[in-house]
C-alpha positions in Angstrom: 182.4 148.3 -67.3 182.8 145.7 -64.3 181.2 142.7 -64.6 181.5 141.2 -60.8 178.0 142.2 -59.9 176.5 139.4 -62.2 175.3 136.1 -61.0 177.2 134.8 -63.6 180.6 135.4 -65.4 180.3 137.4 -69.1 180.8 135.6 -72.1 184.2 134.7 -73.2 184.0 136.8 -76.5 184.1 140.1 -77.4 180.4 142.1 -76.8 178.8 142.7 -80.2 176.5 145.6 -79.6 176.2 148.6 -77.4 174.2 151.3 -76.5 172.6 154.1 -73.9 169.6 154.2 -72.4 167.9 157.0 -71.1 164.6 157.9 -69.0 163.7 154.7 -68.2 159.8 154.1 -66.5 159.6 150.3 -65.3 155.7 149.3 -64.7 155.0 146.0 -63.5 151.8 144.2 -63.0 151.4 140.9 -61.2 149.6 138.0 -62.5 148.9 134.3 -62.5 152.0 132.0 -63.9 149.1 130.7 -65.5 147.6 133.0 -67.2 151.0 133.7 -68.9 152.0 130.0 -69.8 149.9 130.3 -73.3 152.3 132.9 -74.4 155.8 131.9 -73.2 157.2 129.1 -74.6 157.3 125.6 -72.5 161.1 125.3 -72.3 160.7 128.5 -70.2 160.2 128.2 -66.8 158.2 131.4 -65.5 159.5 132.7 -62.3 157.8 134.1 -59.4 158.1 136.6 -57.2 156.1 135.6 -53.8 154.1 133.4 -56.0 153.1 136.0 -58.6 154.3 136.3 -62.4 155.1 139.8 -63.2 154.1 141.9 -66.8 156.4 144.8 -67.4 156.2 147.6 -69.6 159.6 149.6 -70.0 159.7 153.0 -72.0 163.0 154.5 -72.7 165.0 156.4 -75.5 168.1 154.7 -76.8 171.4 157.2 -78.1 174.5 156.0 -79.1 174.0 152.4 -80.6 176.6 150.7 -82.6 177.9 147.6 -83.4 181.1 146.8 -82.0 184.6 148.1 -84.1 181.8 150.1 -86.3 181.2 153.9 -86.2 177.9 155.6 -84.7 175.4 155.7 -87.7 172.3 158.2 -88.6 169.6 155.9 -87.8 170.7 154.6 -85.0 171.7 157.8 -83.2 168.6 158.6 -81.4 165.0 156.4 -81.1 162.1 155.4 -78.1 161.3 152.2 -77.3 158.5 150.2 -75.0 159.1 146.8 -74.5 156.1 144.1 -73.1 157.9 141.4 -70.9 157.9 139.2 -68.5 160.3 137.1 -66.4 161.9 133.4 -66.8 164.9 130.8 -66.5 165.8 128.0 -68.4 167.8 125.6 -66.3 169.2 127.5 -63.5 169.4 131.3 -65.9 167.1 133.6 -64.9 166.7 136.1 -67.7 163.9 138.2 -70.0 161.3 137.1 -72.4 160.0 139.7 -74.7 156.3 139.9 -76.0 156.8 142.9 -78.3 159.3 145.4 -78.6 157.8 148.6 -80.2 160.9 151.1 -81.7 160.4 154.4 -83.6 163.1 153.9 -86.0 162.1 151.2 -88.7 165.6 150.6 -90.2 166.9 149.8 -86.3 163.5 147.4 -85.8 164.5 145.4 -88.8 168.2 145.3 -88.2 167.4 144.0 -84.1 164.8 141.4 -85.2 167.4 140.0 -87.7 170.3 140.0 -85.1 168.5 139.0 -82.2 165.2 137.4 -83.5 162.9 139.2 -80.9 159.7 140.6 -81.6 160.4 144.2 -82.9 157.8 145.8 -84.7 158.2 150.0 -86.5 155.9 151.8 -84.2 155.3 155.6 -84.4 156.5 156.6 -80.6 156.8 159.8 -79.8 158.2 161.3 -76.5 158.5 164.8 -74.5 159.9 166.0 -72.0 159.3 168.9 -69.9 162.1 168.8 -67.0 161.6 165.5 -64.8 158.4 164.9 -66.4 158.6 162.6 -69.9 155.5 161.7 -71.6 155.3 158.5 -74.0 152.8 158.2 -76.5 152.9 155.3 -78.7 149.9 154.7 -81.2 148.7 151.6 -82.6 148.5 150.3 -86.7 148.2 147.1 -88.2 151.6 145.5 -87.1 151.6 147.5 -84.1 150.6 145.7 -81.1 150.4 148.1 -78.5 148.9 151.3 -77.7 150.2 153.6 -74.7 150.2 156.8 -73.2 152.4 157.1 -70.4 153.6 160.0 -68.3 156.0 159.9 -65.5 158.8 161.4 -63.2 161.4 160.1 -60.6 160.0 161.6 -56.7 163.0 160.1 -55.0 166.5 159.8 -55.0 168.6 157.2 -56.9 169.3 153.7 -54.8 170.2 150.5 -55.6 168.0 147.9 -55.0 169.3 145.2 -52.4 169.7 141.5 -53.6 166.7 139.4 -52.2 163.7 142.6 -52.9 161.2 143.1 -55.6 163.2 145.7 -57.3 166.4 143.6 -57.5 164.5 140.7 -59.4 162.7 142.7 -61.5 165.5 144.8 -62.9 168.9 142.9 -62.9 168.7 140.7 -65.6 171.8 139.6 -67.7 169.7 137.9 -70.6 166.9 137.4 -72.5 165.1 134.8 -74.6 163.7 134.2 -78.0 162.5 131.5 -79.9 163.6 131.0 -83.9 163.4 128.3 -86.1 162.5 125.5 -84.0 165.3 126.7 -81.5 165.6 128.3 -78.0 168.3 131.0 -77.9 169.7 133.3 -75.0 171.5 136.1 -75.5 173.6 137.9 -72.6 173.8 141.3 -71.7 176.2 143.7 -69.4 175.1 146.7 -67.3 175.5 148.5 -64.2 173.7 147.7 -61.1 170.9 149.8 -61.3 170.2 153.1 -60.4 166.6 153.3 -59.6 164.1 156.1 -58.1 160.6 155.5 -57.1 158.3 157.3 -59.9 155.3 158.7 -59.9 153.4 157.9 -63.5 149.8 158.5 -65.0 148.6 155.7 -67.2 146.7 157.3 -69.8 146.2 154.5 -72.4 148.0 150.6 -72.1 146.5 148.6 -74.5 148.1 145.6 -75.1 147.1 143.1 -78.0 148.1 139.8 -76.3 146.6 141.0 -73.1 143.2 142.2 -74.4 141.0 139.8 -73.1 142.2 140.3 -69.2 141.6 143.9 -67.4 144.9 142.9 -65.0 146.2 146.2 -67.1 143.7 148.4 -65.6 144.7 147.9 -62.0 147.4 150.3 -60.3 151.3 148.7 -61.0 154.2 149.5 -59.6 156.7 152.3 -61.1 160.3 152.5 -60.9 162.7 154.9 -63.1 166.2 155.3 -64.0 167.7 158.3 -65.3 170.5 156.2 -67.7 172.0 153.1 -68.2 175.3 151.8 -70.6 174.5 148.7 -72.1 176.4 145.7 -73.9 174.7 142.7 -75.5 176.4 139.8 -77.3 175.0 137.5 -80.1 172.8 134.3 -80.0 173.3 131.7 -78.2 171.9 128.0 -79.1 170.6 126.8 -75.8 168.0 123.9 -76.6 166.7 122.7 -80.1 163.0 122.3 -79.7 160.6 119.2 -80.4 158.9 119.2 -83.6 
């Protein structure tokens, strides 16, 4: 997989985990830097896009997930996933920060929380697909933070965004962040340049637990989709031990 497209060279170590995503819907809200500062940590700087902070929500079914030099297992063969996110840097990295990350399989949302310590809950998500059209419906319990209902197709053809537009910022990201133990950590990741498509979606349900106090989630976002995408991630990295 080339690596030149990055705004930053890949780690100097072998990639520890990979895996394919497929029927992707990206739908992204704007809102006040503000209004998100209570939930991202302070180390994090929250970026803007023309002076907004953006909320995404990003539904997608992951095949093929293995560690590297290991063999493709049962439970990781086949699950759905929506992640909540939004959009930082520490220092001069621009990368991901995660709110929840709701999977179907609840072996894989133990294993990912243990090697990447994000916020991955077991959440009954069920998708079909009829054609172009995919329908997500994820329902929420007691560790379950979300609730959605999502239905979507692509209406255009696949293009890649250009460097310096909306699209570009929101979707090529090489990192993300996560807080453990009193510690900031970043962990890289390797993809294509996206592939995108303009999408057409009906928001049936989004109900968000962090976000329940705000009616931002009500108002029409923004909808991209991509049919697939090859993904590598490496481990941990300690970036910044916080204040007690």
């Amino acid at each position: 997989m080339k690596s030149n497209h990055r705004p930053w060279p890949i780690p100097n170590k072998p990639w520890r985990f990979k895996q394919t995503w497929h029927d992707l819907l990206f739908a992204h809200w704007p809102v006040d830097a503000n209004y998100l500062r209570p939930f991202v940590p302070e180390y994090l700087t929250i970026e803007t896009f023309h002076d907004k902070a953006w909320i995404g929500v990003v539904s997608f079914q992951t095949s093929h997930a293995r560690a590297r030099l290991l063999p493709y297992v049962p439970f990781f063969k086949h699950y759905n996933e929506i992640n909540i996110r939004t959009y930082v840097r520490y220092g001069n990295t621009p990368g991901v920060f995660f709110f929840s990350m709701n999977i179907s399989s609840p072996i894989a949302a133990t294993f990912f929380h243990k090697i990447f310590r994000l916020p991955y809950y077991y959440s009954k998500i069920h998708c079909n697909q009829e054609n172009d059209c995919i329908q997500f419906q994820c329902s929420k319990t007691t560790r379950n933070p979300i609730e959605m209902d999502l239905v979507y197709e692509p209406t255009t053809e696949a293009f890649q965004a250009s460097n310096g537009t909306l699209e570009h910022w929101l979707t090529e990201r090489y990192c993300f962040y996560t807080t453990f133990n009193k510690t900031l950590f970043r962990a890289e990741i390797l993809h294509e340049p996206w592939q995108l498509q303009q999408a057409s979606a009906e928001i049936r349900k989004c109900e968000v637990a962090q976000f329940s106090n705000d009616d931002f989630l009500q108002q029409q976002p923004i909808f991209h989709y991509a049919k697939k995408q090859e993904v590598l991630s490496w481990g941990l990295e300690n970036v910044l031990k916080l204040k007690t």
